[in-house]
Structures are given as structure tokens and as C-alpha cells.
The first five atom37 places (N, CA, C, CB, O) and aatype in JSON, in Angstrom:
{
  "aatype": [20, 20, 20, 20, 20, 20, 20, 20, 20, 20, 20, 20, 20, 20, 20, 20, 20, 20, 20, 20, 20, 20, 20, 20, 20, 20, 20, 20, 20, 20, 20, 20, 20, 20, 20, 20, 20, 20, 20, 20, 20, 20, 20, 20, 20, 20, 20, 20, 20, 20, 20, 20, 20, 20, 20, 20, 20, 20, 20, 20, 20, 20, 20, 20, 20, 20, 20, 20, 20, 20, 20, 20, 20, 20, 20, 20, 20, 20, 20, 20, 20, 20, 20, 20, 20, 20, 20, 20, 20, 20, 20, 20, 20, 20, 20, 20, 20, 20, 20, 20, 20, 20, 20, 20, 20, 20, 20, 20],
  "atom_mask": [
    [1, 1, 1, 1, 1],
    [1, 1, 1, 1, 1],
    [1, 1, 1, 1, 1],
    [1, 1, 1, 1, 1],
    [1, 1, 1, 1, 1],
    [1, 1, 1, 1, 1],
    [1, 1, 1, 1, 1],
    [1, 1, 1, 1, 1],
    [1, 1, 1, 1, 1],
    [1, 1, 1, 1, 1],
    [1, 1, 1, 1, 1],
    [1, 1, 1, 1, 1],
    [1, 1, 1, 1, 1],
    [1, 1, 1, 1, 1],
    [1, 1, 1, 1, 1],
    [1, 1, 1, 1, 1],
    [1, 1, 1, 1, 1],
    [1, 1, 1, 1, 1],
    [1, 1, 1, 1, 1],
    [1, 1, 1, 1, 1],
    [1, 1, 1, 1, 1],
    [1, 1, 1, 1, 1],
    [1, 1, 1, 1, 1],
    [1, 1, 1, 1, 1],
    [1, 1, 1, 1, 1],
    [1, 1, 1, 1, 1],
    [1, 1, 1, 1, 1],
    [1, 1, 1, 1, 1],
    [1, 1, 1, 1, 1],
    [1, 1, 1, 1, 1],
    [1, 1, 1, 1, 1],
    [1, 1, 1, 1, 1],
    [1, 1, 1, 1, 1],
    [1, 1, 1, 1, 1],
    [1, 1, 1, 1, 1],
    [1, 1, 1, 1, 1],
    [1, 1, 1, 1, 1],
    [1, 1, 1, 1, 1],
    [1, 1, 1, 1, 1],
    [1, 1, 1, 1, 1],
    [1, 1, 1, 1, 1],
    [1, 1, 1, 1, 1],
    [1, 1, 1, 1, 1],
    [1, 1, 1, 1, 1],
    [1, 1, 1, 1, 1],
    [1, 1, 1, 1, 1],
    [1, 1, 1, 1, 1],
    [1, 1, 1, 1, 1],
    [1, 1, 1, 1, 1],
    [1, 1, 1, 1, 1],
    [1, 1, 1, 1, 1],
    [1, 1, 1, 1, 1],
    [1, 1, 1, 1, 1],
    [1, 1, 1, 1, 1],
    [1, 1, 1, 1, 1],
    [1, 1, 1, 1, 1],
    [1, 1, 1, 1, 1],
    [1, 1, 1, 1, 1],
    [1, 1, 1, 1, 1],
    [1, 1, 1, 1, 1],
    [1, 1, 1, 1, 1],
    [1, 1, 1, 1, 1],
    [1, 1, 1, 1, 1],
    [1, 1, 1, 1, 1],
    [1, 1, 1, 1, 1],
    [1, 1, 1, 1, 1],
    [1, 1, 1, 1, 1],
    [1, 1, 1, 1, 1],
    [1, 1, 1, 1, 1],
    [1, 1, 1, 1, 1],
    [1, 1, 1, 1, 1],
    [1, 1, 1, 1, 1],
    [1, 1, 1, 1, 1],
    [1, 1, 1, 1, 1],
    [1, 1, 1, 1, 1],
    [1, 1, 1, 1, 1],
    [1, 1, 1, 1, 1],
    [1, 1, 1, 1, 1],
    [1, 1, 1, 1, 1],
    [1, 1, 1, 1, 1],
    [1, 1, 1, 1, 1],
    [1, 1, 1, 1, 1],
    [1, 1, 1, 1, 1],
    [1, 1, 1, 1, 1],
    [1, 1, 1, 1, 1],
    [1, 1, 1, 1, 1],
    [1, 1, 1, 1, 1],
    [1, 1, 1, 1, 1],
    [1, 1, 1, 1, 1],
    [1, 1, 1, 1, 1],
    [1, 1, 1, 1, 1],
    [1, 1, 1, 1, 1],
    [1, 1, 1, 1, 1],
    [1, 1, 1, 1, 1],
    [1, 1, 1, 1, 1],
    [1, 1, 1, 1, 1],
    [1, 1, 1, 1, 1],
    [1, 1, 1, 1, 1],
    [1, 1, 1, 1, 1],
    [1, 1, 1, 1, 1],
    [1, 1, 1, 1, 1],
    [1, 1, 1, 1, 1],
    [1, 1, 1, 1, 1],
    [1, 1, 1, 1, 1],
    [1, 1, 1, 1, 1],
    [1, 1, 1, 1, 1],
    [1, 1, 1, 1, 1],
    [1, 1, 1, 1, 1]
  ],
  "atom_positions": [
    [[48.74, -5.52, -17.44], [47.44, -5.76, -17.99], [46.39, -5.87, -16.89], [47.46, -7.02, -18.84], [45.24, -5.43, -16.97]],
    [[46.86, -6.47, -15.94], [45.79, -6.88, -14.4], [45.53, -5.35, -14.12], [46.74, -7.88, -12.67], [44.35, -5.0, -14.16]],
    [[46.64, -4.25, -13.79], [46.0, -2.67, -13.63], [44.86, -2.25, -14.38], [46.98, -1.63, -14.02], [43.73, -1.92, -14.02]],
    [[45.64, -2.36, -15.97], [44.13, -1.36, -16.81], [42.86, -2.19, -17.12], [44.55, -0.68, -18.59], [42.02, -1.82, -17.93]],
    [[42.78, -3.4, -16.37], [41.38, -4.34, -16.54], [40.85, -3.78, -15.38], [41.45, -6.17, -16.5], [39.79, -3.17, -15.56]],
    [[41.41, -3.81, -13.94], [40.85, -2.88, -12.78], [40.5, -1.37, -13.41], [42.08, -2.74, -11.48], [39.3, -1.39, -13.18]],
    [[40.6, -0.82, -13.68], [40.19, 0.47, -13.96], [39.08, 0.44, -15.15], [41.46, 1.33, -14.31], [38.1, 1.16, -15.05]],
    [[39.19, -0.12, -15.9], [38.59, -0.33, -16.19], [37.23, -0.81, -15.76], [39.12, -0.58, -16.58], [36.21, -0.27, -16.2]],
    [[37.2, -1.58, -15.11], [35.94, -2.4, -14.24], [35.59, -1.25, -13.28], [36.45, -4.0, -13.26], [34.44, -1.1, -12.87]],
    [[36.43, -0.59, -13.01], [35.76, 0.53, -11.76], [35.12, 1.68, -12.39], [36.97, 1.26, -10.68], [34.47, 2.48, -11.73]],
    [[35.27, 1.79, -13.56], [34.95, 3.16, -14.35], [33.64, 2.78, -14.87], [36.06, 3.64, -15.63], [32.73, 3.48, -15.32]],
    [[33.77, 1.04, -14.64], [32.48, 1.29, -15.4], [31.2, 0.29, -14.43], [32.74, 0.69, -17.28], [30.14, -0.22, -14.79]],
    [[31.76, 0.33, -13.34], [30.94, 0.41, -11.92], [30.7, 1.64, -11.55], [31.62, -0.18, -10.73], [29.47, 1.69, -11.55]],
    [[31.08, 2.63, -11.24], [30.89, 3.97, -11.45], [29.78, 4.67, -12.41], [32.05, 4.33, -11.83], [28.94, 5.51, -12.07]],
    [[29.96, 4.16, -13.58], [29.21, 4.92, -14.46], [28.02, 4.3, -14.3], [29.67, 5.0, -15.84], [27.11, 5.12, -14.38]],
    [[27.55, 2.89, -14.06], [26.25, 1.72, -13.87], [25.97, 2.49, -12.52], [26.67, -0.35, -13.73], [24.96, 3.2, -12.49]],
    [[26.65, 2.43, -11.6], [26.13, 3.26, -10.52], [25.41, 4.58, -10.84], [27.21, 3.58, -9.68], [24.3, 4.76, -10.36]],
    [[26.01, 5.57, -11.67], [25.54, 6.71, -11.52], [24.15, 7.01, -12.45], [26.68, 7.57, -11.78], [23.25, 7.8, -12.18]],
    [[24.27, 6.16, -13.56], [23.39, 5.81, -14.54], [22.07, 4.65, -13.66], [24.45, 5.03, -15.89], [21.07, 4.57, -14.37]],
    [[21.99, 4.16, -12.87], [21.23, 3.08, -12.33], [20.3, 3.41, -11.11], [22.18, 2.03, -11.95], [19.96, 2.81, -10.09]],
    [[19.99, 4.91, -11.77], [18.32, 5.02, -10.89], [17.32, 4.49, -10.88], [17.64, 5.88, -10.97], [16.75, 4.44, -11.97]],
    [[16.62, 3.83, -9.66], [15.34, 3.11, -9.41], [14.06, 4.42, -9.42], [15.49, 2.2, -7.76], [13.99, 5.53, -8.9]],
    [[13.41, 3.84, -10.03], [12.3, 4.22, -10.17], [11.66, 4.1, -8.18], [11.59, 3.17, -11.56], [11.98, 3.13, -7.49]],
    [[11.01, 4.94, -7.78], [10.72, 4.97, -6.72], [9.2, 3.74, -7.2], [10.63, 6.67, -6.1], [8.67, 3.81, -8.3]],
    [[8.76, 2.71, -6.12], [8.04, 1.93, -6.03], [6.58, 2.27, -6.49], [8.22, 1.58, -4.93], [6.18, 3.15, -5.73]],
    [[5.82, 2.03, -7.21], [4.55, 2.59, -7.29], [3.58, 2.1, -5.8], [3.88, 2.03, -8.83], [3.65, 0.97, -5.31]],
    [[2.69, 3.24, -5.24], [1.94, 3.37, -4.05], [1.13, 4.03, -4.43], [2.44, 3.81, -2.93], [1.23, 4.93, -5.26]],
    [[-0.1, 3.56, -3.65], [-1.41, 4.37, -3.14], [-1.64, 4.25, -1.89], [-2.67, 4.01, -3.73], [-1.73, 3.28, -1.14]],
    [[-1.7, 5.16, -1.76], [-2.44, 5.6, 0.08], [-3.53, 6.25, 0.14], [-1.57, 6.65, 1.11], [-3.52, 7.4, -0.31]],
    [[-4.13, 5.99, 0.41], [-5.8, 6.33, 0.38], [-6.43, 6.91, 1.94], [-6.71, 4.68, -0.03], [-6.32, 6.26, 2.98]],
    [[-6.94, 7.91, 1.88], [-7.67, 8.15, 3.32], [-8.83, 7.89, 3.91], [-7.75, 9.15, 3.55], [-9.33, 9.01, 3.85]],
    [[-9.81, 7.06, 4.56], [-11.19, 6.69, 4.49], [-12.1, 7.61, 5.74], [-11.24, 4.95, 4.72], [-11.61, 8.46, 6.48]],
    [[-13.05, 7.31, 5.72], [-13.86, 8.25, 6.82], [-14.72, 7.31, 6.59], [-14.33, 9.95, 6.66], [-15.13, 6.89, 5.51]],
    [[-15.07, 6.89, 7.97], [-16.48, 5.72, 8.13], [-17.98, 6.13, 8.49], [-16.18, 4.66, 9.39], [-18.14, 7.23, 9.02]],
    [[-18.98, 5.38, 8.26], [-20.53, 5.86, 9.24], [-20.11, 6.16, 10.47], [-21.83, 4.62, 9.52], [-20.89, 6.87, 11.09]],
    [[-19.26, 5.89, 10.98], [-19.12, 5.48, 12.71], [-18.17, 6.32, 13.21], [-18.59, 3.87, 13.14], [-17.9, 6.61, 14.38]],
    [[-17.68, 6.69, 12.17], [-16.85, 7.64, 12.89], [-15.29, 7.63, 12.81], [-17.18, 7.49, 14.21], [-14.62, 8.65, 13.0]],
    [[-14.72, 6.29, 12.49], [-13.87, 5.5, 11.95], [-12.56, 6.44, 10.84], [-14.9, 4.41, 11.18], [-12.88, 7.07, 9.83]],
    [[-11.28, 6.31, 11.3], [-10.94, 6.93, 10.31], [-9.82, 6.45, 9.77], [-10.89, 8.09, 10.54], [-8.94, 6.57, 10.62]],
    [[-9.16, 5.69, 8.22], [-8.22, 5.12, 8.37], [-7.72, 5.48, 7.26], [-8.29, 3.95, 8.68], [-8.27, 6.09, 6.34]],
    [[-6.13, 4.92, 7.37], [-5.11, 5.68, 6.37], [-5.16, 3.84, 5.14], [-2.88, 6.35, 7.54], [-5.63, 2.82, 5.65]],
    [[-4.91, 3.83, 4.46], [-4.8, 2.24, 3.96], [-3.83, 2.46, 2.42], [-6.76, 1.42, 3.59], [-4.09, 2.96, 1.33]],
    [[-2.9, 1.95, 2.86], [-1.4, 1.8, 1.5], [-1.47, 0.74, 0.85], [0.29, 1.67, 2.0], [-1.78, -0.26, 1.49]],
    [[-1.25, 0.63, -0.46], [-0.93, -0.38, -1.5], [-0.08, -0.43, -2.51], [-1.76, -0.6, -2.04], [-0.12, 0.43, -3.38]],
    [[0.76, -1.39, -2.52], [2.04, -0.99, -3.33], [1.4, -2.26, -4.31], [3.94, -1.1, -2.46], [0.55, -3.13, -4.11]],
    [[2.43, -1.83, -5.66], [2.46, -2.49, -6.7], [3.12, -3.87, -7.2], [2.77, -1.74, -7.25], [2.81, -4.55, -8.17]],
    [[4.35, -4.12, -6.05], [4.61, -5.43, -5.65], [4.15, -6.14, -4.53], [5.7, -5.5, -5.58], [4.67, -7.22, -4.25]],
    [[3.1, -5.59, -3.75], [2.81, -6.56, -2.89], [1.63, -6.57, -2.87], [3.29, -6.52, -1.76], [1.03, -5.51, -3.06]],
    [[0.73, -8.14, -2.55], [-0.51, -7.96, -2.51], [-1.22, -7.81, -1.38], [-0.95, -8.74, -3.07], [-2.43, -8.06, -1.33]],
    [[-0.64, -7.47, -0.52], [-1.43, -6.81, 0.92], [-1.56, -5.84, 0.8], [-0.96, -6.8, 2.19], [-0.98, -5.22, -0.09]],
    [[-2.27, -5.38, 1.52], [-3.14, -3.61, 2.19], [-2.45, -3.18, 3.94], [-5.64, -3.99, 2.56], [-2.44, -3.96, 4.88]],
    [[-1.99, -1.95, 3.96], [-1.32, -1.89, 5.24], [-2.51, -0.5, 5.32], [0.74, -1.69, 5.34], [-2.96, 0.38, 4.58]],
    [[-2.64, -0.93, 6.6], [-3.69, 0.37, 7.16], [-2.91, 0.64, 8.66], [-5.77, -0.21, 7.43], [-2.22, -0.01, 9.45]],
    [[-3.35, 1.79, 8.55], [-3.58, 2.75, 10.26], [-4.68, 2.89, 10.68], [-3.21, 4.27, 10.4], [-5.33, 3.68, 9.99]],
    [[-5.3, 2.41, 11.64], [-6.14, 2.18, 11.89], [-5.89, 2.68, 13.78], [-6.41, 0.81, 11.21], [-4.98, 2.21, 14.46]],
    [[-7.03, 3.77, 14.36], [-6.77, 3.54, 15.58], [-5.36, 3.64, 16.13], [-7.25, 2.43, 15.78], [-4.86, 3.11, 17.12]],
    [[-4.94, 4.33, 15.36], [-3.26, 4.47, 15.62], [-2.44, 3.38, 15.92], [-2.93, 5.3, 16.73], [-1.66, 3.24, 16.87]],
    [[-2.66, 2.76, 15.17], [-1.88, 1.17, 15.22], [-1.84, 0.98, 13.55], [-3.02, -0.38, 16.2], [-2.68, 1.27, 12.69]],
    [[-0.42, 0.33, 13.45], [-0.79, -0.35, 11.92], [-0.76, -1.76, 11.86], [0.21, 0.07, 10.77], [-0.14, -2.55, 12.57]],
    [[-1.58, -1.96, 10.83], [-2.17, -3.38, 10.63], [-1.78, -3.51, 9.48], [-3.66, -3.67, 10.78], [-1.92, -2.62, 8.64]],
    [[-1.16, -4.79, 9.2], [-0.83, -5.34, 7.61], [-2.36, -6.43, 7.46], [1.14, -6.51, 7.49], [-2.73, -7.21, 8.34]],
    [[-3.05, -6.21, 6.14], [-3.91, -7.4, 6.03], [-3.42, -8.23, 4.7], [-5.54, -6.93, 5.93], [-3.01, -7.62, 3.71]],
    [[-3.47, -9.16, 4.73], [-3.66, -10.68, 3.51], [-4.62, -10.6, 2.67], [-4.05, -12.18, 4.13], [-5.76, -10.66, 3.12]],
    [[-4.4, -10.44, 1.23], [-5.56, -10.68, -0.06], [-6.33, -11.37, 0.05], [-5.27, -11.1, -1.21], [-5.98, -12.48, -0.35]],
    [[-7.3, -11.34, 0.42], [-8.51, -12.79, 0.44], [-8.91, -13.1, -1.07], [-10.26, -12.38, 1.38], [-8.81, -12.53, -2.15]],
    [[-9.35, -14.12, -0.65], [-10.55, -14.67, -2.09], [-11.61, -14.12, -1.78], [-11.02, -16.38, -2.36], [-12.17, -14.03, -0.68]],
    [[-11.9, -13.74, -2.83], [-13.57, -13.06, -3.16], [-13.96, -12.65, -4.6], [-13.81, -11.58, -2.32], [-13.14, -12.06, -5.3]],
    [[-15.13, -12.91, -5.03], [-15.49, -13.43, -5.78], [-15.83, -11.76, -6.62], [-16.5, -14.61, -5.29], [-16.17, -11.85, -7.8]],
    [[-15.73, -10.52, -6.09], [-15.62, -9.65, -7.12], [-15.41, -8.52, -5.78], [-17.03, -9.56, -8.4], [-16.12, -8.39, -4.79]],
    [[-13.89, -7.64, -6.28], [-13.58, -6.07, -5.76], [-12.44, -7.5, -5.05], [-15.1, -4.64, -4.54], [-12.16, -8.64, -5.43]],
    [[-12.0, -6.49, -3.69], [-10.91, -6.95, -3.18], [-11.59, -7.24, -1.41], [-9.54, -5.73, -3.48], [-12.63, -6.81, -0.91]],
    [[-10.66, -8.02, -0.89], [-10.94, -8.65, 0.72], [-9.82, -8.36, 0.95], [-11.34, -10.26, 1.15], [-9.09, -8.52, -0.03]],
    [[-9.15, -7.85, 2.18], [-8.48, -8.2, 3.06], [-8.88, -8.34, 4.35], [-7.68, -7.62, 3.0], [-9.95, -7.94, 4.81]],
    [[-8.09, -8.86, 4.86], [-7.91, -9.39, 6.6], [-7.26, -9.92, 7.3], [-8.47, -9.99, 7.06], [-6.71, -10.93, 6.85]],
    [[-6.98, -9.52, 8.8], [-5.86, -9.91, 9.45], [-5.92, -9.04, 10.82], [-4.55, -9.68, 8.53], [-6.26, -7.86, 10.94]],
    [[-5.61, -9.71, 11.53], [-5.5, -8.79, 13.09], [-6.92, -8.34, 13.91], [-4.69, -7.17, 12.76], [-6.96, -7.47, 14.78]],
    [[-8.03, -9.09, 13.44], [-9.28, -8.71, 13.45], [-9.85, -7.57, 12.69], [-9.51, -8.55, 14.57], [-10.99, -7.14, 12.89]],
    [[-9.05, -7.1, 11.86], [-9.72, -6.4, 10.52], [-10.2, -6.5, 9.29], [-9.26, -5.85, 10.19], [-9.48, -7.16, 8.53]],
    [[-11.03, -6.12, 8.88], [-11.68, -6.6, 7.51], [-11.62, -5.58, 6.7], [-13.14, -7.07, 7.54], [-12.08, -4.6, 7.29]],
    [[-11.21, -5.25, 5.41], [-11.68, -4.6, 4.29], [-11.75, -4.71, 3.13], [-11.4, -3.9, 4.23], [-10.87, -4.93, 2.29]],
    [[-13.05, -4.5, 3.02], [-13.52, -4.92, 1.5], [-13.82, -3.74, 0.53], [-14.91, -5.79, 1.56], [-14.6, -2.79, 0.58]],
    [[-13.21, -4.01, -0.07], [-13.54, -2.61, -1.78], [-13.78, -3.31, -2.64], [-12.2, -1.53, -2.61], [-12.97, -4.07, -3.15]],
    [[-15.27, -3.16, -3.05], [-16.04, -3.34, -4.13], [-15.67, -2.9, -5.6], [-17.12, -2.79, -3.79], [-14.7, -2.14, -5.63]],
    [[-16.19, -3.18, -6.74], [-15.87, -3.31, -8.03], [-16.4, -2.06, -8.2], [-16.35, -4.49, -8.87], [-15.67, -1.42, -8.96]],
    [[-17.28, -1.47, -7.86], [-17.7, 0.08, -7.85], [-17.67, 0.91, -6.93], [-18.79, 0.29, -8.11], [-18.56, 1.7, -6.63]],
    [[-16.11, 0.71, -6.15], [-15.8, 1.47, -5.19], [-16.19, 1.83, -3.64], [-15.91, 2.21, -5.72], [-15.68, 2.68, -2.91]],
    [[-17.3, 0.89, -3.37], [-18.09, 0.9, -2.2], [-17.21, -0.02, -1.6], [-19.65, 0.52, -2.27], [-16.82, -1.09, -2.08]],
    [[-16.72, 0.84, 0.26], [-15.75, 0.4, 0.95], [-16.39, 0.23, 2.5], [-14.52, 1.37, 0.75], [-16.97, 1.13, 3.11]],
    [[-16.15, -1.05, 2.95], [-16.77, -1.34, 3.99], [-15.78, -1.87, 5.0], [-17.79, -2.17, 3.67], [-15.15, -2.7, 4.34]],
    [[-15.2, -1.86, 6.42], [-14.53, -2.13, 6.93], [-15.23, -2.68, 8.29], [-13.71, -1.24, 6.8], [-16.37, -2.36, 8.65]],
    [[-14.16, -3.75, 9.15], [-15.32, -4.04, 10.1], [-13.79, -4.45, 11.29], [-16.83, -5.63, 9.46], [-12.82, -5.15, 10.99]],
    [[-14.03, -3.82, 12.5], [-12.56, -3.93, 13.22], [-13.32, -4.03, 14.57], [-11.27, -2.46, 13.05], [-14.43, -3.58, 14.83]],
    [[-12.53, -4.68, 15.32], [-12.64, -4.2, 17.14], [-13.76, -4.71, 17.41], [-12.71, -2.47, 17.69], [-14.28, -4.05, 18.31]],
    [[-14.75, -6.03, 16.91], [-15.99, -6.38, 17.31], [-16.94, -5.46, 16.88], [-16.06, -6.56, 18.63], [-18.13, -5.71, 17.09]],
    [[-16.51, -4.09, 16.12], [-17.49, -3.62, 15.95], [-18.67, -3.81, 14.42], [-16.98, -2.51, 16.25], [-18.3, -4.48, 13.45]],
    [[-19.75, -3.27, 14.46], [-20.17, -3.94, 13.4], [-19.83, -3.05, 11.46], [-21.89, -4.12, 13.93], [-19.7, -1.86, 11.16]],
    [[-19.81, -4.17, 10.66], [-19.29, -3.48, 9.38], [-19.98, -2.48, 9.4], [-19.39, -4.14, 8.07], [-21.1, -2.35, 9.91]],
    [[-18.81, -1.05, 8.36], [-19.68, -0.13, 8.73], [-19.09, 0.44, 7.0], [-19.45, 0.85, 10.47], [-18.19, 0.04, 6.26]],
    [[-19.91, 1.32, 6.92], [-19.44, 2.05, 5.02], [-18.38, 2.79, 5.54], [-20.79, 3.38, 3.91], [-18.16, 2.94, 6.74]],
    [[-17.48, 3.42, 4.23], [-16.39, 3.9, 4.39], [-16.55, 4.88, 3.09], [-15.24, 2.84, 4.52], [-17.32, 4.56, 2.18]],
    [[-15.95, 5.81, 3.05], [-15.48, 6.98, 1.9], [-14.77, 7.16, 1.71], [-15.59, 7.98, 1.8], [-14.26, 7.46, 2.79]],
    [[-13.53, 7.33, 0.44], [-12.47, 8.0, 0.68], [-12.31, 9.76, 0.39], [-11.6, 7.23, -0.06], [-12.8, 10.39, -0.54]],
    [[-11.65, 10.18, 1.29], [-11.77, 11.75, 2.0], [-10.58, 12.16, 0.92], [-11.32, 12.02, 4.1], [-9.37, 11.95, 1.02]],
    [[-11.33, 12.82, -0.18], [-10.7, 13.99, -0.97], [-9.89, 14.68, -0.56], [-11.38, 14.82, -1.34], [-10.44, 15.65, -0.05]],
    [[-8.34, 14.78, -0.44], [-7.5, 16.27, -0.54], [-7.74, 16.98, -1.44], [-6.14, 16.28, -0.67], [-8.01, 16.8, -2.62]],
    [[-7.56, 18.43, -0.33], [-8.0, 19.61, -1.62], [-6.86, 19.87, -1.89], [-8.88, 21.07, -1.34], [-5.77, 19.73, -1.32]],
    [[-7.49, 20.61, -3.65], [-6.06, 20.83, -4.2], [-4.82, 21.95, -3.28], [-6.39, 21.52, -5.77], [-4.82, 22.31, -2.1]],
    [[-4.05, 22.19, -4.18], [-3.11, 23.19, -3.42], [-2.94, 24.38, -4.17], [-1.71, 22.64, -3.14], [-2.23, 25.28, -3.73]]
  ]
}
């Protein structure tokens, strides 16, 4: 009886295995282009509430701030803020806040 309970259990570890695809994580990655010249990559996943940017060829993780409407982050001497109507302002390296766009891929 101890055999066909093992086989059992493996057949149907096997099948939970093969049946037990993850959904790949939901992400956005976004591309920005600044007044200044500025150009940064910035990711957001759906379980976490930070913003990871490339920035200057370095990556920077920033922390959700409080703010009172759109989103804040910051961390590492970086700032970015996205507004409730999409207006994106970033402010890094002592330099002063500057507007931001995000840069359209063309289709394919």
C-alpha cells in the first residue's frame, strides 16, 4: 500500500507541476527624455511599490513617497514625480527639476 500511495503522490506532483504556470509578473517600463537633456529608463511592477530607474547608467531603486496627488519617489538623490495628468518631472545630481516626456516606440 506504502508503493501505490508514492506513485500516486508523484503523478500527481507531476501533473501540478506541469499544469502550474505563473503568469509572468505584470511591468511597465517607460522611457523619458528631459528639458536638459536627461534620459531615463523607469520600471514598475505590480507587486512592488517602488520605481527602479536607469538613470546615467546607473540604476537607482526609489521609495513611494507621500504626496498629496500623482506619485513621488525618491532615493539616492533622485526625485520623481508623475502627476495625475501625466506631467513628469525629475530632479538628480544637484541638478535643477527639470520636465520629462515619455518617448513613444514606433510601431513595428
Amino acid at each position: 500500500m506504502g508503493r501505490h500511495k508514492a506513485i500516486v503522490l508523484a503523478i500527481t506532483m507531476l501533473t501540478v507541476g506541469m499544469f502550474d504556470t505563473r503568469q509572468a509578473d505584470a511591468q511597465t517600463f517607460k522611457t523619458y527624455r528631459c528639458a536638459d537633456g536627461t534620459q531615463f529608463i523607469a520600471g514598475f511592477y505590480d507587486y512592488d511599490k517602488r520605481a527602479f530607474l536607469q538613470i546615467d547608467g546607473e540604476p537607482v531603486t526609489l521609495a513611494k513617497r507621500l504626496t498629496l496627488s500623482g506619485a513621488r519617489y525618491s532615493g539616492a538623490g533622485v526625485t520623481l514625480r508623475i502627476g495625475k495628468s501625466g506631467a513628469t518631472t525629475v530632479k538628480h545630481l544637484k541638478r535643477p527639476v527639470t520636465a520629462c516626456t515619455v518617448v513613444e516606440k514606433p510601431p513595428i
